[in-house]
C-alpha positions in Angstrom: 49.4 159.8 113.2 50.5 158.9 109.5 53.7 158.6 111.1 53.2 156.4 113.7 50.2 154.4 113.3 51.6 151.0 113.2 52.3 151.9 117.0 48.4 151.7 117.5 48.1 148.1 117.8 50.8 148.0 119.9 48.9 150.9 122.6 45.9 148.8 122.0 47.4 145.7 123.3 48.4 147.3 126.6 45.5 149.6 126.9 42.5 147.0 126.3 43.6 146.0 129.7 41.4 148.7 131.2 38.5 147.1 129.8 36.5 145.0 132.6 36.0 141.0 132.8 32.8 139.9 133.2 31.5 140.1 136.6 31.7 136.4 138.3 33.4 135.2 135.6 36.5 133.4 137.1 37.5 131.6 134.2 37.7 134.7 131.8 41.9 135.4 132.3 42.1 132.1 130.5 40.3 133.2 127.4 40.8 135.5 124.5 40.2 138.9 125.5 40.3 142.2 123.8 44.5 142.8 124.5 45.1 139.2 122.7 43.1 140.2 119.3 45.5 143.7 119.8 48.4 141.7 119.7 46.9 139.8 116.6 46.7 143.0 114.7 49.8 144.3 115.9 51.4 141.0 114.4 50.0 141.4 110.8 50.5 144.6 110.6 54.2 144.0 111.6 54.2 141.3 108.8 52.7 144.3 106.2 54.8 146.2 106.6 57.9 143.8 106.7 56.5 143.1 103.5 56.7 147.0 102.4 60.4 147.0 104.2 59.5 149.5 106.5 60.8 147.5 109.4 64.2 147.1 111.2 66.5 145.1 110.5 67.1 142.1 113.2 71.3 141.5 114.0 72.0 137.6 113.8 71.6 137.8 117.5 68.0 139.2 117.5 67.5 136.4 115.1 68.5 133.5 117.5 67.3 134.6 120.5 63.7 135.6 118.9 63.5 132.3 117.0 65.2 129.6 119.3 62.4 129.6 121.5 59.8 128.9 118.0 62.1 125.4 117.6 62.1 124.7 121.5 57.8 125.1 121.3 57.5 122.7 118.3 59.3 120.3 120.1 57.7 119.7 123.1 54.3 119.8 121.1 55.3 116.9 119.0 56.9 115.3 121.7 53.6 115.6 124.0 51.5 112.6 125.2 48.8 114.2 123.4 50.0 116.9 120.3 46.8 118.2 120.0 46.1 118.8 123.6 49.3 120.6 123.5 48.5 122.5 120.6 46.5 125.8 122.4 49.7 125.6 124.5 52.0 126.1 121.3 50.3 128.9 119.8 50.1 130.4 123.3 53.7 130.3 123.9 54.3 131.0 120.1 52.2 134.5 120.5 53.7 135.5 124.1 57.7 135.1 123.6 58.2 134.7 119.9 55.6 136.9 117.5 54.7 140.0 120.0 58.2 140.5 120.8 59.7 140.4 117.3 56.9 143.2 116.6 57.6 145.1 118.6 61.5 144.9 117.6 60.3 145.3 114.4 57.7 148.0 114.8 59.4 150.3 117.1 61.4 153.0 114.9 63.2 155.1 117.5 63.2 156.1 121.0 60.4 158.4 120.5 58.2 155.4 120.3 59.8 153.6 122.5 58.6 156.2 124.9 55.3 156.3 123.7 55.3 152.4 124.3 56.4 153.1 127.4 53.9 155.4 129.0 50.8 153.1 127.8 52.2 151.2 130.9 52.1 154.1 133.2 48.3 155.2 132.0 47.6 151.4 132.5 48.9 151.1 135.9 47.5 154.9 137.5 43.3 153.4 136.0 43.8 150.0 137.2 45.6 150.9 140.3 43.2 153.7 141.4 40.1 151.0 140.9 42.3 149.3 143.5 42.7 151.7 145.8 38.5 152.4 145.5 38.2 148.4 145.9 39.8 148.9 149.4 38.2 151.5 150.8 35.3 150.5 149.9 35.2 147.1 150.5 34.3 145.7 147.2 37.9 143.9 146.1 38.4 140.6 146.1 38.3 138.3 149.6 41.8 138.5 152.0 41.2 137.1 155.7 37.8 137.2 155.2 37.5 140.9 153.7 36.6 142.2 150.4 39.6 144.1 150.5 42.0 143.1 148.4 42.4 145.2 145.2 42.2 143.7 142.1 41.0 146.3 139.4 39.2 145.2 137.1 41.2 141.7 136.2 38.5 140.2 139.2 39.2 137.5 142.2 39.9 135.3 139.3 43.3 136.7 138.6 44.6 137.9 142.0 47.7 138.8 140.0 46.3 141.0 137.3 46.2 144.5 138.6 49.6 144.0 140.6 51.9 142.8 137.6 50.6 146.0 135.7 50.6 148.5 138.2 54.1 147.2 139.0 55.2 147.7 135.4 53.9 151.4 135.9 55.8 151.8 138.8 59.3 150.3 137.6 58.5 152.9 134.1 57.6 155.9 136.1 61.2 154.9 138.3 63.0 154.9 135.4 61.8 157.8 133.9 62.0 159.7 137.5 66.1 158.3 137.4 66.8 159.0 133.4 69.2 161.4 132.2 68.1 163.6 129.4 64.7 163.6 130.5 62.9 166.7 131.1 63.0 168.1 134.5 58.9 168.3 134.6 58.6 164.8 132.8 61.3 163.2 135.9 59.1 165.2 138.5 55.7 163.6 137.0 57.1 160.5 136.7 58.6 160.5 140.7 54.8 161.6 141.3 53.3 158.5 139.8 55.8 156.2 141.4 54.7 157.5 144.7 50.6 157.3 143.8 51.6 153.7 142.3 52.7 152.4 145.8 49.8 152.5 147.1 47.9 150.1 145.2 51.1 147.6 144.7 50.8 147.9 148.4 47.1 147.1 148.8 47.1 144.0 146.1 49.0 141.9 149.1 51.0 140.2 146.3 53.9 139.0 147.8 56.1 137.8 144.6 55.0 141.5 142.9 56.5 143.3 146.0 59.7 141.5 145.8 59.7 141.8 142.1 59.4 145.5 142.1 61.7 146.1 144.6 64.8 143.8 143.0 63.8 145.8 139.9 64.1 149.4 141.5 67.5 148.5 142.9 68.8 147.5 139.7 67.2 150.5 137.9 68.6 153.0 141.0 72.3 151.3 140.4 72.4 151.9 136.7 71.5 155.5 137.0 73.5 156.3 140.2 73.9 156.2 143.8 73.0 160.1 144.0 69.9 159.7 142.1 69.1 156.7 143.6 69.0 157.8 147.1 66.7 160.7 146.3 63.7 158.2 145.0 65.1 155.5 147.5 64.3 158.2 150.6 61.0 159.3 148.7 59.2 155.5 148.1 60.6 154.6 151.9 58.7 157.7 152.7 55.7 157.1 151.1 55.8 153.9 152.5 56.1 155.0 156.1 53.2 157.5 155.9 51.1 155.5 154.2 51.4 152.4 156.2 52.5 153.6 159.3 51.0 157.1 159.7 47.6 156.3 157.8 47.5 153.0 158.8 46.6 151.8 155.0 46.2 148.0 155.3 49.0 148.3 158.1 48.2 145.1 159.9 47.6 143.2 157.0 50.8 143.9 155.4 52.5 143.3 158.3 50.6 139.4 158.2 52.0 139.3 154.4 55.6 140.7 155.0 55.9 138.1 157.8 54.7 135.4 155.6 57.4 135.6 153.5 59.8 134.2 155.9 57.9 131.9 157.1 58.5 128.8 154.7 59.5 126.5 157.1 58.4 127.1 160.5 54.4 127.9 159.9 53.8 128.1 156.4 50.3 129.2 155.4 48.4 126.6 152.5 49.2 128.9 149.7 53.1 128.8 150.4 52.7 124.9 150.8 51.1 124.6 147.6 53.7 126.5 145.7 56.2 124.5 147.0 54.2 121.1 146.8 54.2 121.9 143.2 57.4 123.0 142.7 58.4 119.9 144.1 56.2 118.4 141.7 57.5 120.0 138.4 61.1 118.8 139.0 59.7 115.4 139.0 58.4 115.6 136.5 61.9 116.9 134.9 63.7 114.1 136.0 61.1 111.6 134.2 61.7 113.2 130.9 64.8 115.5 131.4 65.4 116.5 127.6 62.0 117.2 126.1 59.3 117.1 129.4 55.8 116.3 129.9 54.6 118.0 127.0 53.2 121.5 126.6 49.9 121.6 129.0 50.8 118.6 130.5 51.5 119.7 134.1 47.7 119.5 135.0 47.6 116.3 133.5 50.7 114.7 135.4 50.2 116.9 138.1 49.0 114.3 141.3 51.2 111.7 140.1 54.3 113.8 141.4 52.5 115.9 144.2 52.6 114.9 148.2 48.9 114.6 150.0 49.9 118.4 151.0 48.8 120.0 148.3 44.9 121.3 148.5 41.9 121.0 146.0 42.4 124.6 144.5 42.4 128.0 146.1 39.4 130.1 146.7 38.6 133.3 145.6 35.4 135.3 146.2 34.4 139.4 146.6 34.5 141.9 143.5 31.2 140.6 142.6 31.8 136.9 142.5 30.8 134.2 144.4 32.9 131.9 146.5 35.3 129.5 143.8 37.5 127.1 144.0 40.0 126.9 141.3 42.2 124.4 140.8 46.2 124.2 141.1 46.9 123.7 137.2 50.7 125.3 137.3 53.9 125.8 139.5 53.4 129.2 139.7 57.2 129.4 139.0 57.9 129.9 135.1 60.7 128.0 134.4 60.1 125.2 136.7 57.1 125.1 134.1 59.2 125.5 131.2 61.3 122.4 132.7 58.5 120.5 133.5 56.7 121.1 130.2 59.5 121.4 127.6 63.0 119.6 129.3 66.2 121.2 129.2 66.1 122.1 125.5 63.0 124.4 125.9 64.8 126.2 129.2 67.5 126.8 126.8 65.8 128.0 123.8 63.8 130.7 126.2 65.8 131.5 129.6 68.9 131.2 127.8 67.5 134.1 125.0 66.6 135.9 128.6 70.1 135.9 129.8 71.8 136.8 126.7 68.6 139.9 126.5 69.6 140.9 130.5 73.1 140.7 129.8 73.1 142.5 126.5 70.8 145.1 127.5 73.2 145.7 130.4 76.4 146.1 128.7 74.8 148.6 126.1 73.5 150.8 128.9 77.4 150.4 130.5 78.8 151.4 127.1 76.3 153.8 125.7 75.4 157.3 125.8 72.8 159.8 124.4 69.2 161.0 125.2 68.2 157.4 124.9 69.7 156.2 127.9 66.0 156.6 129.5 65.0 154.1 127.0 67.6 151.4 128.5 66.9 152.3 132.1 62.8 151.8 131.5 63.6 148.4 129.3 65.8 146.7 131.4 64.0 147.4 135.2 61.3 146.1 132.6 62.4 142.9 131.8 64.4 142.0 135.5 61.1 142.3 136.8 59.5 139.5 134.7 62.7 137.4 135.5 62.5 138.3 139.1 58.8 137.4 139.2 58.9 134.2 137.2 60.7 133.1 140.4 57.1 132.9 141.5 54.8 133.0 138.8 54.1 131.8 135.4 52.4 133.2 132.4 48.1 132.9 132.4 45.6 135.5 132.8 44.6 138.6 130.3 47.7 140.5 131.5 49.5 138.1 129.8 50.6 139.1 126.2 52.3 142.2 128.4 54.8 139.6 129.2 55.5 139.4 125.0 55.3 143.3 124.6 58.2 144.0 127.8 60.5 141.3 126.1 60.0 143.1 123.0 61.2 146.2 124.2 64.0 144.3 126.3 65.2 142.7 122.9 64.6 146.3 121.1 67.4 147.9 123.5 69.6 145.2 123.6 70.0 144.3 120.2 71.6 146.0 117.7 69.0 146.6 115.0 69.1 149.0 111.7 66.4 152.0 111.3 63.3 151.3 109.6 63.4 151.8 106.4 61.9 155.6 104.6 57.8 156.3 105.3 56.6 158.4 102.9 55.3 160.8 106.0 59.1 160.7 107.2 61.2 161.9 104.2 64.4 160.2 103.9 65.4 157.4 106.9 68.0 158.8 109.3 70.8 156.3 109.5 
């Protein structure tokens, strides 16, 4: 523990998602909750101890693409119709891509911790994914076609996407882990277990953007450790799938409804699909009025019907899990860099997607080049981060789950850059160089 405690902020922050939002409270993934103070903490005790030099060191690169995106955020908040407004947008932004990341670049000593990081995702995912599982069967998630069935954990029908994105981030960890060289052959074998158990409640959240999300991310993770592993948790997942869905009949019809939806974005479109694409259409309006700096941080609500069609409802409606029936509204693209566009112009895409690409790309070509025990480590960091990519293709950031978004580009940017040790903790001894 003297050794590792600054890593306890960083466990808080994904663990205080276990805690419950307050029942009927639909509006409670936009406010503070217990995982953003975490991150809080996490960031001034980063700043102690960068004080103390006990940190890494950041390469020129990690400097960049850490601190572009801090220049790209000022900007479209002093460029906004309304700076203030903006403001809770800025610090937002500023918390989720710029200050939890570089702590946990910062914070993170060695692979050992990276691991430890790691697995916080995994406990996270198996709690919230088995209140999921209970929601179905016993009728008490959130409403689907007219069913309280829909499991949500314990994020609530106010933030559908909650208990997905995490238990997806268990299940792309507990794939890499299963696929990693150097690992353990009882830690591969528990971590193939948890995949499997993980299915079932990425299955049962009916979230179309987390399934295709995970399963981009698996394919990339399977390629980088090998065809021969691959196959092995490639047959087991298909598997699983089959029994479950097929054999069992878990939510089997219901799927099916949602797997067909996918395709159907043309022909017979249901209202959420032509809302997503209603606003979509939106947001690049909204580029083309002001292409360099956009609308302004939180200006998409504000700008929003002056660019939308007469297709695009009041809100969507969420009820069960012991809230009454809602309407929310529509107040983003659900796509993340349309939003970025939309918001913050071409230089704000630059300063974050292009720090992305350079990450992906980086992380990649040391996992190509590299070798050692901490392999693992690139495998479980990269599936990470090409999920959020993937699923920013249909999502944005909002909701408690959140600041997660920070802590995966934090370990994304911890593998891919090249950083120097920490410097000597008086529980340590001497710093291995």
């Amino acid at each position: 523990m003297r050794r590792h405690w600054p890593l306890l902020p960083l466990a808080a922050t994904v663990l205080f998602l276990l805690a419950p939002l307050p029942a009927g409270d639909a509006t409670a993934s936009g406010k503070v909750g217990p995982a953003d103070a975490a991150s809080l903490v996490l960031v001034l005790v980063c700043a102690a101890q960068a004080l103390r030099g006990r940190v890494r060191t950041l390469s020129p690169l990690g400097v960049l693409v850490l601190g572009a995106p801090a220049a790209g955020l000022a900007v479209a908040t002093m460029t906004a119709g309304d700076p203030y407004a903006a403001l809770p947008g800025f610090v937002r932004y500023l918390q989720v891509f710029v200050l939890v990341p570089a702590a946990v670049v910062l914070l993170v000593r060695d692979a050992r911790e990276f691991r430890l990081a790691a697995g916080c995702f995994v406990v996270l995912a198996l709690v919230q994914g088995a209140v999921g599982v209970v929601q179905y069967a016993t009728h008490t998630g959130a409403s689907y076609q007219g069913e309280d069935v829909r499991a949500v954990g314990t994020f609530g029908p106010g933030d559908v996407m909650g208990m997905a994105t995490v238990v997806a981030y268990g299940l792309v960890v507990a794939t890499a882990a299963a696929l990693a060289p150097g690992l353990s052959r009882r830690l591969r074998r528990a971590a193939g277990a948890s995949a499997l158990v993980l299915v079932v409640p990425l299955v049962l959240s009916f979230s179309r953007g987390a399934w295709i999300a995970t399963l981009g991310a698996a394919v990339l993770v399977m390629a980088m450790a090998g065809i021969r592993r691959a196959l092995k948790v490639l047959l087991a997942l298909s598997a699983a799938g089959v029994v479950l869905v097929g054999g069992l009949g878990v939510g089997s019809e219901m799927v099916a409804e949602r797997l067909t939806s996918i395709t159907q974005v043309s022909s017979a479109p249901d209202q959420s699909v032509t809302d997503r694409y209603t606003m979509w259409a939106a947001a690049g309006s909204m580029w083309r009025e002001q292409p360099a700096v956009g609308v302004g941080l939180k200006g998409f609500p504000a700008h929003r019907d002056g660019h939308s069609s007469i297709g695009l409802s009041a809100g969507s409606d969420t009820a069960g899990a012991g809230q009454a029936f809602i309407k929310q509204p529509l107040l983003s693209p659900h796509n993340m860099y349309l939003l970025i566009l939309s918001e913050q112009g071409l230089i704000g895409l630059t300063a974050l997607a292009g720090g992305w690409l350079a990450l992906l790309v980086a992380g990649l070509r040391r996992y190509a080049n590299g070798t050692g025990a901490a392999r693992d480590c690139g495998l479980v960091a990269t599936g990470l981060f090409a999920w959020q990519l993937i699923d920013f293709l249909y999502a944005d950031i909002g909701g408690p789950s959140t600041v997660l978004t920070g802590v995966i580009i934090g370990l994304a940017a911890w593998w891919a850059l090249s950083c120097a040790p920490a410097g000597p903790h008086p529980a340590d001894g001497p710093a291995v160089r």
